[in-house]
PDB file with SEQRES, HELIX, SHEET and CRYST1 records, atoms N, CA, C and O in Angstrom:
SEQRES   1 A   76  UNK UNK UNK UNK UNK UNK UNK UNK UNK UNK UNK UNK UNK          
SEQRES   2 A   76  UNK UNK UNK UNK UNK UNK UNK UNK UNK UNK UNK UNK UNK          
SEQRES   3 A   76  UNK UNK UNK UNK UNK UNK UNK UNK UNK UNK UNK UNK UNK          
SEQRES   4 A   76  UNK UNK UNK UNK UNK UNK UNK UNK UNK UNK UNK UNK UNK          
SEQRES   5 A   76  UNK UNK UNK UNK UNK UNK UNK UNK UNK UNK UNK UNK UNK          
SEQRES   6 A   76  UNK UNK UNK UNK UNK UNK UNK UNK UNK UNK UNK                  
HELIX    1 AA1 UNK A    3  UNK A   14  1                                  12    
HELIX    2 AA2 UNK A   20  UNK A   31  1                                  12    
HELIX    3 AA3 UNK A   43  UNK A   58  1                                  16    
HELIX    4 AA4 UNK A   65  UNK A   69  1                                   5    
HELIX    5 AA5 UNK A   73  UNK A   75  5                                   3    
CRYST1    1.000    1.000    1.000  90.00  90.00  90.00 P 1           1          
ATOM      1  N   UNK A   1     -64.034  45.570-143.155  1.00  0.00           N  
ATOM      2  CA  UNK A   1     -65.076  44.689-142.647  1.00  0.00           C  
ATOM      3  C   UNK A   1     -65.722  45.352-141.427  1.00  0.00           C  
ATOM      4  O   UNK A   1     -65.003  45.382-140.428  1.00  0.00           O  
ATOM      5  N   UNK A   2     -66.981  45.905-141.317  1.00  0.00           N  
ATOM      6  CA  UNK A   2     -67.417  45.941-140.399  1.00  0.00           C  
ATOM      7  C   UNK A   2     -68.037  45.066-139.125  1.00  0.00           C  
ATOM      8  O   UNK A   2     -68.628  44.046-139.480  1.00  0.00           O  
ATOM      9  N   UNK A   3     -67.990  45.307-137.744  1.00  0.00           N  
ATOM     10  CA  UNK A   3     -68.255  44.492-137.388  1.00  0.00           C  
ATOM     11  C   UNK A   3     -69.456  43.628-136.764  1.00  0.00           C  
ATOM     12  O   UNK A   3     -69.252  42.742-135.934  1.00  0.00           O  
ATOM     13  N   UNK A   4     -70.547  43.925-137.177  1.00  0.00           N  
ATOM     14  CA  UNK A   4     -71.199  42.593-137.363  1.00  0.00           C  
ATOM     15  C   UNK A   4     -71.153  41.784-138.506  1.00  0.00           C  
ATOM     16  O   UNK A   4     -72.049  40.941-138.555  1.00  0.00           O  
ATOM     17  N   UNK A   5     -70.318  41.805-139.490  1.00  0.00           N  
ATOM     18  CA  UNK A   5     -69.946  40.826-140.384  1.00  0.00           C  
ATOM     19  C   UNK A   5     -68.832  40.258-139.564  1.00  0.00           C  
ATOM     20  O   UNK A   5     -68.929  39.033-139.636  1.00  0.00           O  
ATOM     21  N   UNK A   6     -67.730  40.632-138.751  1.00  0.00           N  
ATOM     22  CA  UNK A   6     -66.800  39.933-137.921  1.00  0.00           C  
ATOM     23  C   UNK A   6     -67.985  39.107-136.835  1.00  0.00           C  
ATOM     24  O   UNK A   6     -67.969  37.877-136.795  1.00  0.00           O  
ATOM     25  N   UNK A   7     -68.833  39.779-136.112  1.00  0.00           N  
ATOM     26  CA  UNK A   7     -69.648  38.919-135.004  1.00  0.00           C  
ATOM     27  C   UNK A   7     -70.263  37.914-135.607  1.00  0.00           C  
ATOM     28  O   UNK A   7     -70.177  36.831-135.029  1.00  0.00           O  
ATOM     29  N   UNK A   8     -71.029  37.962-136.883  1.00  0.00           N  
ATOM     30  CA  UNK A   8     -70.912  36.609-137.871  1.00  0.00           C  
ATOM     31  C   UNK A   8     -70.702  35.368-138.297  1.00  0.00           C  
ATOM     32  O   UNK A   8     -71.184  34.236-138.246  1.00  0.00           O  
ATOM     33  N   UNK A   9     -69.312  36.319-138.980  1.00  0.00           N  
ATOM     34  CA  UNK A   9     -68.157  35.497-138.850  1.00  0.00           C  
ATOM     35  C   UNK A   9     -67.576  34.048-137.857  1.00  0.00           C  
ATOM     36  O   UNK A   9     -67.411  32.828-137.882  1.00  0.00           O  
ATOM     37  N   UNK A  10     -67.433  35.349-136.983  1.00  0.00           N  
ATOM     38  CA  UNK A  10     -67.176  34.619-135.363  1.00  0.00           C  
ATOM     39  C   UNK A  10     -67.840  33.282-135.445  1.00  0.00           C  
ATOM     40  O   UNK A  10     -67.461  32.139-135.700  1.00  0.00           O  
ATOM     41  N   UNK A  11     -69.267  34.000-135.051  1.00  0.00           N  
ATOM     42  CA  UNK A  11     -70.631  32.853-135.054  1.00  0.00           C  
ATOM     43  C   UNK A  11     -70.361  31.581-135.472  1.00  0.00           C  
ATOM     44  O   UNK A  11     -70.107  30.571-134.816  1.00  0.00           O  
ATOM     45  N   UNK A  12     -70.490  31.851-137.227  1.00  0.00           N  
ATOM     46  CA  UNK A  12     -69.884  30.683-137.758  1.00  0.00           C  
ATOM     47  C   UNK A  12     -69.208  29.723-137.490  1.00  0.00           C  
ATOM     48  O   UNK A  12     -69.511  28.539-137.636  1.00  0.00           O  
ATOM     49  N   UNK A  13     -67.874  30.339-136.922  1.00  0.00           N  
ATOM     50  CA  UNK A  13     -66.447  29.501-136.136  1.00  0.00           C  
ATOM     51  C   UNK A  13     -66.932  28.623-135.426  1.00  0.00           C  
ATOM     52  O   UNK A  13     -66.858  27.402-135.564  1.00  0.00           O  
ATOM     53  N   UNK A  14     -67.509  29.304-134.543  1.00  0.00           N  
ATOM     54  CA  UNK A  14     -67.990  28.811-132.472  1.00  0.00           C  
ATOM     55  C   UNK A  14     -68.924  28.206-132.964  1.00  0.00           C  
ATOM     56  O   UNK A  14     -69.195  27.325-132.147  1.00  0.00           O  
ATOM     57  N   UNK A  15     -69.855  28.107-134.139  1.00  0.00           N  
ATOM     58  CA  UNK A  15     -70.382  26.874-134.092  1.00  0.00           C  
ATOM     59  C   UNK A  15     -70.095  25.692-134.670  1.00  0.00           C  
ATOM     60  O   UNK A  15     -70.673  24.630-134.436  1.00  0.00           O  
ATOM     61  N   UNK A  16     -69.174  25.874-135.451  1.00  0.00           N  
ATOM     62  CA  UNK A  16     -68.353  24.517-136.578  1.00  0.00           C  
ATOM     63  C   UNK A  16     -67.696  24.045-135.734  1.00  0.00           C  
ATOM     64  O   UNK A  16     -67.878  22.827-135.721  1.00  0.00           O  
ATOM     65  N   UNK A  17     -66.806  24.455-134.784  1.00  0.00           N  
ATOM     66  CA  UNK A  17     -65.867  24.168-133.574  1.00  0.00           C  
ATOM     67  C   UNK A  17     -66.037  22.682-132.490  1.00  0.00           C  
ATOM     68  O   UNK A  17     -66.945  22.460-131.689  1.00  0.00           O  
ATOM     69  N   UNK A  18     -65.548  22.333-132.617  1.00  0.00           N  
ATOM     70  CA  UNK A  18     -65.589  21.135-131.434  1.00  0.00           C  
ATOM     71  C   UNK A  18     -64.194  20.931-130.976  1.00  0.00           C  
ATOM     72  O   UNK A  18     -63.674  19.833-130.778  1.00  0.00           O  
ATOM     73  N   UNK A  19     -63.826  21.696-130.877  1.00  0.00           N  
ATOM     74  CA  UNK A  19     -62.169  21.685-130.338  1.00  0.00           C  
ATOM     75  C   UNK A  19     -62.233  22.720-128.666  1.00  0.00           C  
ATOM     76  O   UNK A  19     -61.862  23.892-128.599  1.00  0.00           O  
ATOM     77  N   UNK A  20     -62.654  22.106-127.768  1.00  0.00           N  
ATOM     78  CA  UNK A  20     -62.697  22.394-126.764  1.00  0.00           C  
ATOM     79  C   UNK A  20     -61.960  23.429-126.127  1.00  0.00           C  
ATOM     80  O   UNK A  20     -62.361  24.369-125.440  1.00  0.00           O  
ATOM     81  N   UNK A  21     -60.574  23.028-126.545  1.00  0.00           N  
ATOM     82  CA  UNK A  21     -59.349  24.137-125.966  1.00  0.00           C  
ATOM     83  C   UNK A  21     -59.458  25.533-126.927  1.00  0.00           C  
ATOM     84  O   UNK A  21     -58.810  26.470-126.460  1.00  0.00           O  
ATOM     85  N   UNK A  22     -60.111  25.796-128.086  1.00  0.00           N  
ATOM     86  CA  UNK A  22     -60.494  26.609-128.322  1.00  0.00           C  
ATOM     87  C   UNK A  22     -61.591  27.530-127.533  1.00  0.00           C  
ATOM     88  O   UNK A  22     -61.311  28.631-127.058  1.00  0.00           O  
ATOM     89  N   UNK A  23     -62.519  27.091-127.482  1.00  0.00           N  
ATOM     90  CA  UNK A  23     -63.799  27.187-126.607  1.00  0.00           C  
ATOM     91  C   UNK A  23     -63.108  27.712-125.503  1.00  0.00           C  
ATOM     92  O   UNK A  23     -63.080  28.941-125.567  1.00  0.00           O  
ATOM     93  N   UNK A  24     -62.589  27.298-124.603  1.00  0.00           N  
ATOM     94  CA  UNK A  24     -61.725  27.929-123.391  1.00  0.00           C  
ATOM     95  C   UNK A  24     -61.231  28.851-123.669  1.00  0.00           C  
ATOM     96  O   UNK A  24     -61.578  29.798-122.965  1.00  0.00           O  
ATOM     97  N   UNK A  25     -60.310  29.142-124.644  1.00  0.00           N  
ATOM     98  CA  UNK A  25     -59.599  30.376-125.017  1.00  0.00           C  
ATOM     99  C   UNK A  25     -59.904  31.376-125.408  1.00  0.00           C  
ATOM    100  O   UNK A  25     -59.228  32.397-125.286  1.00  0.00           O  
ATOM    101  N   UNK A  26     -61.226  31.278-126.085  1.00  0.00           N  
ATOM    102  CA  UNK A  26     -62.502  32.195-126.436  1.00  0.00           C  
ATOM    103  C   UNK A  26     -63.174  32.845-125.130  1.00  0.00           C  
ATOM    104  O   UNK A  26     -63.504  34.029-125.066  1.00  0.00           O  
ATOM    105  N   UNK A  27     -63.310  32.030-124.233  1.00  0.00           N  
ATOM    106  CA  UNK A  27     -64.493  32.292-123.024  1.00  0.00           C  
ATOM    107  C   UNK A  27     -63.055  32.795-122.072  1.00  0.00           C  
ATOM    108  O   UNK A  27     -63.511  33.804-121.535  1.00  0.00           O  
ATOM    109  N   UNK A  28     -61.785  32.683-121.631  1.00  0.00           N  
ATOM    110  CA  UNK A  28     -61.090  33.120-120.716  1.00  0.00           C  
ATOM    111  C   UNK A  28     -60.726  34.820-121.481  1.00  0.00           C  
ATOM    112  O   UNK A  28     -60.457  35.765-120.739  1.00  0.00           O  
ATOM    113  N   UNK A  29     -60.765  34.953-122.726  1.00  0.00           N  
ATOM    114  CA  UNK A  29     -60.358  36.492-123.823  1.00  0.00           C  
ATOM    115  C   UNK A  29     -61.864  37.073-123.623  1.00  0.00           C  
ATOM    116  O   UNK A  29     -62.095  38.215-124.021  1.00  0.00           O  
ATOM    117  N   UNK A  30     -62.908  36.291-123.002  1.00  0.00           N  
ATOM    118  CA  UNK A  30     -63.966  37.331-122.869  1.00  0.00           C  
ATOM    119  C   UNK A  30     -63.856  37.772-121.681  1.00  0.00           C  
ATOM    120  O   UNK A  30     -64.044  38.968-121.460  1.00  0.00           O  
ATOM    121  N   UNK A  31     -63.394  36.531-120.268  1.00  0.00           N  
ATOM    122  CA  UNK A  31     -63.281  36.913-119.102  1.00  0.00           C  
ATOM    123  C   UNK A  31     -62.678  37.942-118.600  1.00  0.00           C  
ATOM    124  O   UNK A  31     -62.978  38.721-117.696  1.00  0.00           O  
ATOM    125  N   UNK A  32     -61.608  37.835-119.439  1.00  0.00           N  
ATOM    126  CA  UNK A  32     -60.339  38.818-119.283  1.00  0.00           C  
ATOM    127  C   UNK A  32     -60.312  40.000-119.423  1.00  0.00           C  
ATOM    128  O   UNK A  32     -59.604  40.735-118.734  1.00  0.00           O  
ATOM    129  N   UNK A  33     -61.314  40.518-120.626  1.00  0.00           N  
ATOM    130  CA  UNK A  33     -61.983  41.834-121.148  1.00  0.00           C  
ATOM    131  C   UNK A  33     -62.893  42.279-120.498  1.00  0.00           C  
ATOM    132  O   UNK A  33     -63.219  43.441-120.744  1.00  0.00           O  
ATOM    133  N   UNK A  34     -63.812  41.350-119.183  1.00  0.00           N  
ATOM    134  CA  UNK A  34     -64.635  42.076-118.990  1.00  0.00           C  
ATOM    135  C   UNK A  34     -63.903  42.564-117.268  1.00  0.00           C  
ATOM    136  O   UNK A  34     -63.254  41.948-116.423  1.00  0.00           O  
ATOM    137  N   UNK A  35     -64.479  44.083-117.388  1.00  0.00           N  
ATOM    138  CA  UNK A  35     -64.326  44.967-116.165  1.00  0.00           C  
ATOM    139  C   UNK A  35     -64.732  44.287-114.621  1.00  0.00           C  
ATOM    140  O   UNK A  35     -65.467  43.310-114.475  1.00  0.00           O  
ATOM    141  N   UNK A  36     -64.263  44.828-113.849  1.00  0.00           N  
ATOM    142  CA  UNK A  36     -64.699  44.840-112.615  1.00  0.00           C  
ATOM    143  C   UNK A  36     -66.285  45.617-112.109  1.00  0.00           C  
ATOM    144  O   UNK A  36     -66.513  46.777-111.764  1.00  0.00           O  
ATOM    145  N   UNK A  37     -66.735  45.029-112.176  1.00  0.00           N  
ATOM    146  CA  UNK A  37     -68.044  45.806-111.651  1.00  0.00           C  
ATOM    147  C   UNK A  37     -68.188  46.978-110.580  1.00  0.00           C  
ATOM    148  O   UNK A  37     -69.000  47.899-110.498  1.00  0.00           O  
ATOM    149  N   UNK A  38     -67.057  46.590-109.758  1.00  0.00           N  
ATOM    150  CA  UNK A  38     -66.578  47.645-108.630  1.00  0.00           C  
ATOM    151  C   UNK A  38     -66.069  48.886-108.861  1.00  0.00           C  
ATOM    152  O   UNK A  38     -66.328  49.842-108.130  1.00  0.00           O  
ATOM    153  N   UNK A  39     -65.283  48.957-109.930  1.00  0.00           N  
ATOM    154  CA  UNK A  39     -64.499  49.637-110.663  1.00  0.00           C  
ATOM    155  C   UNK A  39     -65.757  50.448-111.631  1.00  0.00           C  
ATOM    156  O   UNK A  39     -65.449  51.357-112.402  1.00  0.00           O  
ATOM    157  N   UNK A  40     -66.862  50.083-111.501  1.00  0.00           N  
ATOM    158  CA  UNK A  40     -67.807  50.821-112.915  1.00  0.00           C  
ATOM    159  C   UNK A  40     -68.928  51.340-111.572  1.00  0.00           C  
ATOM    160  O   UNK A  40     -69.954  51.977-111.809  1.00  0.00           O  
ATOM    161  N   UNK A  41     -68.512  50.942-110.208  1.00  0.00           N  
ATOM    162  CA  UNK A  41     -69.666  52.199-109.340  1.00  0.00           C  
ATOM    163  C   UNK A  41     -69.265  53.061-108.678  1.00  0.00           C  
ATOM    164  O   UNK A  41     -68.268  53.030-107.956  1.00  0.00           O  
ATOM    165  N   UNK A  42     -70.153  54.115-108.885  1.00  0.00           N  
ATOM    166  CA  UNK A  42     -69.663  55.381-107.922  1.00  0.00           C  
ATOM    167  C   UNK A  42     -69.549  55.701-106.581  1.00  0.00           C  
ATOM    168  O   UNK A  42     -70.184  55.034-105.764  1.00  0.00           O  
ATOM    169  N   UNK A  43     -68.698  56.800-106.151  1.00  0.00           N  
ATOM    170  CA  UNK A  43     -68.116  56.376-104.869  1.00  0.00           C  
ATOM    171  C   UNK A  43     -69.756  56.323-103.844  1.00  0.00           C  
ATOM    172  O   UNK A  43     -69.745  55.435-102.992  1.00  0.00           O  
ATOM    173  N   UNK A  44     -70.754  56.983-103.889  1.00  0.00           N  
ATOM    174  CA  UNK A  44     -71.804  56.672-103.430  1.00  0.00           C  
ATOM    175  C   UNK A  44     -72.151  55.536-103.242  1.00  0.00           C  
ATOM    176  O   UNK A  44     -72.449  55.076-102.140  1.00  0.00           O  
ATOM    177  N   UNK A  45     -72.157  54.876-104.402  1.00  0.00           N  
ATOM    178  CA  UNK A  45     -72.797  53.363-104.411  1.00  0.00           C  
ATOM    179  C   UNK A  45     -71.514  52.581-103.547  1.00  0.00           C  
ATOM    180  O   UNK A  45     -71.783  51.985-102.504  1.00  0.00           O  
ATOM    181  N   UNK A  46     -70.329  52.627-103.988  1.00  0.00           N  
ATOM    182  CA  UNK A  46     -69.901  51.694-103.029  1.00  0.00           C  
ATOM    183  C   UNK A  46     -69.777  52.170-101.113  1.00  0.00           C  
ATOM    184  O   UNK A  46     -69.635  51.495-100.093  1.00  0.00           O  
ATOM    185  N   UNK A  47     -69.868  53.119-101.287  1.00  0.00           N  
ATOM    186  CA  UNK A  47     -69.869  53.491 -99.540  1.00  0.00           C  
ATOM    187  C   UNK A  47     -71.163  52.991 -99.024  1.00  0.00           C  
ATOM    188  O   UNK A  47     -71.169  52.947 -97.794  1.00  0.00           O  
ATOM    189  N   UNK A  48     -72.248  52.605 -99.579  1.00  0.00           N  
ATOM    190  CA  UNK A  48     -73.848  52.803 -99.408  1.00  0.00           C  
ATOM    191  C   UNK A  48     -73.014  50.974 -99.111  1.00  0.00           C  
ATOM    192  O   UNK A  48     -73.061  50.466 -97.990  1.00  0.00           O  
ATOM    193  N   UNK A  49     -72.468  50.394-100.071  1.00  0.00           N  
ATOM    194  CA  UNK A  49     -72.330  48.886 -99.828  1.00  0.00           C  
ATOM    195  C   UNK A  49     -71.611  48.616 -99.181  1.00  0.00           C  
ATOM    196  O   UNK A  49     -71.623  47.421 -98.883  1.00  0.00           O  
ATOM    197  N   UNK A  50     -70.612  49.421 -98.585  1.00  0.00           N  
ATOM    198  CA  UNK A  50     -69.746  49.308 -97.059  1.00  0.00           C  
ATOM    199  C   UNK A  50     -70.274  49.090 -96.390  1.00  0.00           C  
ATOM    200  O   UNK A  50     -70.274  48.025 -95.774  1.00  0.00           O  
ATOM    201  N   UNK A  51     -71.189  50.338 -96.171  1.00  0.00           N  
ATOM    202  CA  UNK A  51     -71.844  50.700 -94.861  1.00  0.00           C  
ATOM    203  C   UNK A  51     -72.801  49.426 -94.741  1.00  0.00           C  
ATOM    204  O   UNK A  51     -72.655  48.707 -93.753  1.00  0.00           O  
ATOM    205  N   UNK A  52     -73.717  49.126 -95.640  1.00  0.00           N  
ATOM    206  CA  UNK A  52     -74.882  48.222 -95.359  1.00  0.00           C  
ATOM    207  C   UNK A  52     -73.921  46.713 -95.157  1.00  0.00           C  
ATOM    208  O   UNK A  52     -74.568  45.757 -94.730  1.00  0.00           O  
ATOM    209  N   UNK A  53     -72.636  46.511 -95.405  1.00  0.00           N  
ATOM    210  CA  UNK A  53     -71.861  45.710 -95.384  1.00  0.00           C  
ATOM    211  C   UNK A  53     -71.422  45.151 -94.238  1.00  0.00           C  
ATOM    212  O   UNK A  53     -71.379  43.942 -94.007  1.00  0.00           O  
ATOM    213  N   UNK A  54     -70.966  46.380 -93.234  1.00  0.00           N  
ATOM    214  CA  UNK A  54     -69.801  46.700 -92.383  1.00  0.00           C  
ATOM    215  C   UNK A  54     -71.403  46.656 -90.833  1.00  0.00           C  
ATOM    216  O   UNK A  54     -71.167  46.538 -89.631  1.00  0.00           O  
ATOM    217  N   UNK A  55     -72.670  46.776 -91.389  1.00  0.00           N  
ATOM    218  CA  UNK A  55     -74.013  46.878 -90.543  1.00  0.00           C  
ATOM    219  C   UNK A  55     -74.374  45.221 -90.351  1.00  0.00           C  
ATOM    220  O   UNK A  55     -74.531  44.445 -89.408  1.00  0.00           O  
ATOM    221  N   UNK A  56     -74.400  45.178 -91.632  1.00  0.00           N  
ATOM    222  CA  UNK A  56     -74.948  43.707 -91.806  1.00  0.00           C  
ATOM    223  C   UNK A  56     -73.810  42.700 -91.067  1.00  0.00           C  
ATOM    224  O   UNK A  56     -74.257  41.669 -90.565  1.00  0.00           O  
ATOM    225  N   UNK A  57     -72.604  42.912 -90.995  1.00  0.00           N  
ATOM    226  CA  UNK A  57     -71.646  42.198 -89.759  1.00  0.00           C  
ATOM    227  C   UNK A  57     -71.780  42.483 -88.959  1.00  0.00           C  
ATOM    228  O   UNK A  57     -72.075  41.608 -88.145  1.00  0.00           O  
ATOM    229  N   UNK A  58     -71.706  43.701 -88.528  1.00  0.00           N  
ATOM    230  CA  UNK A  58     -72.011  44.073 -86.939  1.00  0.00           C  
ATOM    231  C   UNK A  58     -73.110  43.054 -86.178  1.00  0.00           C  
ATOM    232  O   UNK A  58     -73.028  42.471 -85.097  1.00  0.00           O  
ATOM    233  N   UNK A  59     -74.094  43.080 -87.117  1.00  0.00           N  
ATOM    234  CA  UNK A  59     -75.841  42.463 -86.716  1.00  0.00           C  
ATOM    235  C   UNK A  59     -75.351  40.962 -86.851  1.00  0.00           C  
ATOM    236  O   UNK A  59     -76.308  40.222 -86.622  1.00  0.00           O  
ATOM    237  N   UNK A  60     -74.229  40.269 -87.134  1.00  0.00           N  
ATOM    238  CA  UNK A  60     -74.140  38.986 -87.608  1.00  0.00           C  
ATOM    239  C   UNK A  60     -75.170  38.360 -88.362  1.00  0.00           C  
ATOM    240  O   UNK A  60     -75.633  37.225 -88.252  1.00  0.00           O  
ATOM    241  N   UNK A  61     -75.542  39.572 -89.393  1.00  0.00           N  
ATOM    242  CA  UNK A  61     -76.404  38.996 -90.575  1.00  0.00           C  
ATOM    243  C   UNK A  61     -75.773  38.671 -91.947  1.00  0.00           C  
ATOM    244  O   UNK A  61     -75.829  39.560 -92.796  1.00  0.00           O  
ATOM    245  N   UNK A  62     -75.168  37.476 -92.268  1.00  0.00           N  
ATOM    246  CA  UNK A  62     -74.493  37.567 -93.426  1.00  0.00           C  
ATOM    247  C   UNK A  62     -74.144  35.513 -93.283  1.00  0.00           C  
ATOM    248  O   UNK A  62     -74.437  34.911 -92.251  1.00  0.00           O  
ATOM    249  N   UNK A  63     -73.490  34.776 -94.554  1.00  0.00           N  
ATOM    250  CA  UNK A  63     -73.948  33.436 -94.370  1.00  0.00           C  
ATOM    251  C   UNK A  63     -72.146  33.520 -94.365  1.00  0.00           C  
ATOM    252  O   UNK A  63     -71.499  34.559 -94.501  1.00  0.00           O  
ATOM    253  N   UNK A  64     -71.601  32.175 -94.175  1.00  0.00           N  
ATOM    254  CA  UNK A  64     -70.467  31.656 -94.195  1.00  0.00           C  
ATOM    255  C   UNK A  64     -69.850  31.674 -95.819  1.00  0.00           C  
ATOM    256  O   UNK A  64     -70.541  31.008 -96.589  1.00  0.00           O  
ATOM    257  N   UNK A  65     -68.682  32.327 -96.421  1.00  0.00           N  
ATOM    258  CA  UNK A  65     -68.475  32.489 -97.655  1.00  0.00           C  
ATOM    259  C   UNK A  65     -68.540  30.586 -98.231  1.00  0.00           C  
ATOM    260  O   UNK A  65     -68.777  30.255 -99.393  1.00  0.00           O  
ATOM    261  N   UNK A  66     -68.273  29.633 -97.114  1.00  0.00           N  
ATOM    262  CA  UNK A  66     -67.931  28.182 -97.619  1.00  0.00           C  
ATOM    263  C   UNK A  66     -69.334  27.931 -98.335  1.00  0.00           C  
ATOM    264  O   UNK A  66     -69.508  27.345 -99.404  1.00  0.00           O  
ATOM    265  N   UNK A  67     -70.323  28.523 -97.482  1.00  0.00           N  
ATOM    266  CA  UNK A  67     -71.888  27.991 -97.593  1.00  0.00           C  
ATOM    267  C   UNK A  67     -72.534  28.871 -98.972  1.00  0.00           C  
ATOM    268  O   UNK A  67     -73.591  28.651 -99.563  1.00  0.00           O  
ATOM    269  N   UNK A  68     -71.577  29.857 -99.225  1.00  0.00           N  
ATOM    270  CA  UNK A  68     -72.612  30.450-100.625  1.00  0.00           C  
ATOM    271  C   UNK A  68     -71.752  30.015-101.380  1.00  0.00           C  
ATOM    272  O   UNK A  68     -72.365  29.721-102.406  1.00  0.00           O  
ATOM    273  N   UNK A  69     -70.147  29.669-101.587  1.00  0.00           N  
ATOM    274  CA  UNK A  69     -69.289  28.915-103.107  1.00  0.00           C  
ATOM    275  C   UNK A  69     -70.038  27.616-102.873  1.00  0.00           C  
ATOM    276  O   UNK A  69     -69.626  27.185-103.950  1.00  0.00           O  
ATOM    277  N   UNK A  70     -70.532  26.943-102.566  1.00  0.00           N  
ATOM    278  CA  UNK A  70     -70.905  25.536-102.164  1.00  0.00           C  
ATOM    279  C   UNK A  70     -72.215  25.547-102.929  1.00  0.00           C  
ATOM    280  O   UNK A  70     -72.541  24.527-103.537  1.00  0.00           O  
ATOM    281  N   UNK A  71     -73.236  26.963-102.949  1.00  0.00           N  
ATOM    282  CA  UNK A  71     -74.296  26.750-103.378  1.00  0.00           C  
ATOM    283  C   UNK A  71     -74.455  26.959-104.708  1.00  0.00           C  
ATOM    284  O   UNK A  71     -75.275  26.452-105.473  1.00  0.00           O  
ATOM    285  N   UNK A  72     -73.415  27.921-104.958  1.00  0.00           N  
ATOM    286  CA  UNK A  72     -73.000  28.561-106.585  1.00  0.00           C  
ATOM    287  C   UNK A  72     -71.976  27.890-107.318  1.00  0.00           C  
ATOM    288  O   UNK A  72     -71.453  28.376-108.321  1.00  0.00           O  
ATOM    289  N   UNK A  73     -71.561  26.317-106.629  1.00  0.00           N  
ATOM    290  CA  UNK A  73     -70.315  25.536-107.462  1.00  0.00           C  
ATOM    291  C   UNK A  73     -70.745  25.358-108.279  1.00  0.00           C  
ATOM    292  O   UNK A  73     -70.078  25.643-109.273  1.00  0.00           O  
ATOM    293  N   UNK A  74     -72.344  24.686-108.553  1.00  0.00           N  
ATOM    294  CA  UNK A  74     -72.774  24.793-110.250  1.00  0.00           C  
ATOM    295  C   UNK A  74     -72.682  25.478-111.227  1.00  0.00           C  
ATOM    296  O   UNK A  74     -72.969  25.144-112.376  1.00  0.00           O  
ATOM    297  N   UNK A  75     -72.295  26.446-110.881  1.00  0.00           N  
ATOM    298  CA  UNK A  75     -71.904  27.612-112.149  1.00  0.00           C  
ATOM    299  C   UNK A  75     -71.026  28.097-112.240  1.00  0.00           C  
ATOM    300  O   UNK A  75     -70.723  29.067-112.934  1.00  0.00           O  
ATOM    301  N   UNK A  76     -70.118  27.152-111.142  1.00  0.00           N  
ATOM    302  CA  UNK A  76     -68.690  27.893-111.559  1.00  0.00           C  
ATOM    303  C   UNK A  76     -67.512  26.669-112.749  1.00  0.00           C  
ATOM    304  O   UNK A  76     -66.417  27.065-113.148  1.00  0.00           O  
TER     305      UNK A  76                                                      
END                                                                             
């Protein structure tokens, strides 16, 4: 079977499905698979985001972590 006849497949499932705890178990096996984003940049890019990081504190330019989960709870 190749797989876009499995992605399909799948399809099919996830949409006949109304069993919720499935749905979860599906979406935490995607979470789980997907990488760290940190882990996929090069050492350039993350020193470039230190630095502008480690600047942007110095300058006390940056918001309270309570005040940005608070603004992004909708999507979590």
């Amino acid at each position: 079977m190749d797989i876009e006849t499995t992605k399909l497949e799948l399809i099919h499932l996830l949409l006949q499905t109304e069993n919720e705890s499935i749905l979860k178990k599906l979406k935490s096996v995607f979470e789980e698979e997907k990488g760290d984003w940190w882990d996929e940049m090069s050492e350039k890019e993350k020193e470039e985001i230190k630095t502008t990081g480690l600047s942007q504190a110095d300058d006390e330019d940056y918001k309270a972590s309570e005040l940005v989960m608070k603004r992004f709870d909708k999507w979590r």
